[in-house]
N, C-alpha and C positions, 0 to 999 in steps of 0.2 A: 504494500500500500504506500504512497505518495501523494503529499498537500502539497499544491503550488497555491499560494497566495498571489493576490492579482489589484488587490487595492486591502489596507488597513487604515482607517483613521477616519476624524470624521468629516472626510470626505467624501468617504464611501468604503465599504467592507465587501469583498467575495472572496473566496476559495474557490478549490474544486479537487474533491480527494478521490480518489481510484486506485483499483487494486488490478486493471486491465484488463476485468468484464463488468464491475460495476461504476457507473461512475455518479458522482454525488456533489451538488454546490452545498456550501456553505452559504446564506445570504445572498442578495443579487442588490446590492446598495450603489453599482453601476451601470451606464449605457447597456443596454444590448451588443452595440458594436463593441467596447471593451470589453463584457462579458464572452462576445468570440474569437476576439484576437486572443483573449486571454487564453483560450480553450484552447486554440491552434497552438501557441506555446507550448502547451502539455500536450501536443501529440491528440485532441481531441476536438470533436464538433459540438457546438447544441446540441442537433439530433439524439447524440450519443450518450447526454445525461438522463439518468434514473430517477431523478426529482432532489427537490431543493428543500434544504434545512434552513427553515430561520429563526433564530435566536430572540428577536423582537420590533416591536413596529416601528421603531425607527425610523427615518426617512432614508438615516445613511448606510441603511441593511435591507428596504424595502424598493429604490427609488428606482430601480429596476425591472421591476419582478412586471409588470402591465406589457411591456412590450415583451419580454423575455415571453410569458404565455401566452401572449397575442401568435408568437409566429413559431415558438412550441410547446405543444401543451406539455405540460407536467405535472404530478403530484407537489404540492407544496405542505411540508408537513413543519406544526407549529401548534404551540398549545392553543386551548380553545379560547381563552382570553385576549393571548395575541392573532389567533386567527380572525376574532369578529370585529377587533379596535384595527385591523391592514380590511377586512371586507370593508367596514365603513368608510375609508380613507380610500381605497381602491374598488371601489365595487366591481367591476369587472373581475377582479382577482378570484370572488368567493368562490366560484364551481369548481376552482383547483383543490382547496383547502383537505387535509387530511387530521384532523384534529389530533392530538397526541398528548400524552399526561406523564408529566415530570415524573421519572423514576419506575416507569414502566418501558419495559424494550418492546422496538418493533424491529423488523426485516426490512432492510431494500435489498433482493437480489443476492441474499447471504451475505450480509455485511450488518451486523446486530446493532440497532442503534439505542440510545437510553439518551435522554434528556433530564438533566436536572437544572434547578432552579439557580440564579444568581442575583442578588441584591443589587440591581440599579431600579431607578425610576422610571417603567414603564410596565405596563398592562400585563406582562407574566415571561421577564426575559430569562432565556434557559441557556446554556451553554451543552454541548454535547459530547455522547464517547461511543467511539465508531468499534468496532470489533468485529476484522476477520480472521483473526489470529492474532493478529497486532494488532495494536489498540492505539489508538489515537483520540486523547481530551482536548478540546476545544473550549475556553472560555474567557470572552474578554467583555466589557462592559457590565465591569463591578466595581462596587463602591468599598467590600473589603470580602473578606474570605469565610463563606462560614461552611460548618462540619458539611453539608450537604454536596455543596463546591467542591471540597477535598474528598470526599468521598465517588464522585464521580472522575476525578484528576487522576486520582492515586494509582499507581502501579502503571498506569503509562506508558508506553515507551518514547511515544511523541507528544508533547503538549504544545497546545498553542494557549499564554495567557497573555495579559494585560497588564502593559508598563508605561500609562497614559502619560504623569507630568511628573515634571520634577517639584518637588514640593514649593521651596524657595523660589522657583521660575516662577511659578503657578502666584504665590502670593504676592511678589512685588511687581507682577507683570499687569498688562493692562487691561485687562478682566474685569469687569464688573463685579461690585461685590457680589452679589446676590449668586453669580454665575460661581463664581470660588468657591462659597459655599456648596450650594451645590455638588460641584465636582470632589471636593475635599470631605461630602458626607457619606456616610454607608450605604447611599445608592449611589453612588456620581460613578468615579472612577479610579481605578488602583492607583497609587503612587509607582515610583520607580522603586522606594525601599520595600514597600510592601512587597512588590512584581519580587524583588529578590528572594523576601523572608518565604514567599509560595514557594519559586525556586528549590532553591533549598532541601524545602521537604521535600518537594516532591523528586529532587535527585536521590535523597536519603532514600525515599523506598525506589529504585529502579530506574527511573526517568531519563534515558541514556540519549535525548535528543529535547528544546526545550527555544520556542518561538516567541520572541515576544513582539507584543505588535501595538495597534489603538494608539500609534506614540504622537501626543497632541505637538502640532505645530508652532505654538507659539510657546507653549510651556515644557518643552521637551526638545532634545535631538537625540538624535540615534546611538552617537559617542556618550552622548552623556547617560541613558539609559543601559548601553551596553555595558559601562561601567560599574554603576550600581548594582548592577545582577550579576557580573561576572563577580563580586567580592564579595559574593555571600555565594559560589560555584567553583572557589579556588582549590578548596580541598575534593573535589569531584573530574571524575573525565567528562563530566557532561558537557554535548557540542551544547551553543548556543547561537542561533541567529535572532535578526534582528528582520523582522516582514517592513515592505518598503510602503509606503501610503500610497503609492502608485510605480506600479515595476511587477516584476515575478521572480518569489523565489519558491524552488522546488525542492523540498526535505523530503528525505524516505522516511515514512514511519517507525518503521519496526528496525531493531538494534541485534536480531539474531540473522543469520542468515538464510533461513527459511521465508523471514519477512521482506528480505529487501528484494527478492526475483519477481 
């Protein structure tokens, strides 16, 4: 199995993971046409996807998804509370909608999926854990880490989290207050020290590959995040990338070699 990211931040969010019979987006928060260059990258078409996970209704994880079914249909699988808050906002969308419930698995195509829940501020955002041998955790767009989070993270061998701002950037930068707050509560969004202290654990139990992404623009840069998580990664082999807000990068999920062919 293999994730290419194709946009992170909040500009727009998609993936697109495959194991080279199933293939899966994460969010569609860009163009259609970026969503197919992106594809081509990875060796794949539209046509070719299984259906789309989204995380929550967001604009810059949804703002995609009308032309994306317009010109191929898909299953779009998302909890029931963010399925009907993207139907209201997108109505065209609704007939796609496969409703799905935090902490219960389902199937695409043999690829085990489980959705659980993450503290930001919206209508029921989930983060995901893909398992076709290999497992790959997906969650970004949280305001801090709770046991449910890590319980869907853990054991891993690929994660993708969230290492949005630098704290210090975030507070003296020019941000509204109300917006800082925000971002700085238990739904907003991860710190760079937090993104580490997940880290961390999650190399402690197994974690042999570790994405971070969501990294805000004006309160963040790549070097600067990369940092703070590689120093709480020093005593681990674990690789670390950094997902580009617009670009592609392609990790292989799995850390044995069963999983990487």
């Amino acid at each position: 199995m293999e994730i290419t990211i194709f946009a992170s931040g909040s500009s727009g969010n998609c993936s697109v993971v495959t194991d080279g019979k199933v293939n899966i987006l994460i969010d569609a928060g860009i163009s259609l046409r970026r969503i197919a260059v992106g594809l081509r990258t990875a060796g794949l078409a539209p046509e070719a996807l299984d259906g789309v996970l989204v995380t929550h209704e967001h604009s810059d994880h949804i703002s995609g998804l009308p032309m994306l079914l317009k010109h191929h249909p898909l299953p779009v699988y998302a909890t029931r509370a963010a399925a009907s808050r993207i139907a209201g906002m997108l109505p065209d969308t609704e007939s796609f909608f496969r409703p799905i419930t935090a902490g219960e698995s389902f199937d695409i195509g043999g690829v085990e999926v489980t959705a659980f829940r993450t503290p930001h501020d919206s209508a029921d955002s989930v983060g995901y854990r893909l398992d076709d041998g290999c497992v790959l955790g997906f969650a970004t767009d949280t305001g801090c880490v709770t046991g449910e989070m890590l319980e869907g993270l853990m054991g891993a061998d690929t994660a993708v989290i969230e290492a949005n701002h630098d704290v210090e950037m975030l507070r003296y930068g020019r941000y509204p207050v109300y917006l800082k707050r925000r971002i700085l509560s238990d739904v907003g969004h991860l710190s760079n020290e937090n993104c580490g202290k997940l880290a961390k654990t999650l190399a402690e139990n197994g974690t042999g590959r570790i994405i971070i992404g969501h990294l805000s623009k004006e309160n963040n840069t790549p070097e600067t995040a990369r940092l703070a998580v590689e120093a709480e990664l020093e005593s681990f082999a674990t690789e670390l990338f950094v997902a580009p807000a617009a670009g592609y990068l392609a990790v292989p999920v799995g850390k044995r070699a069963a999983c990487l062919a």
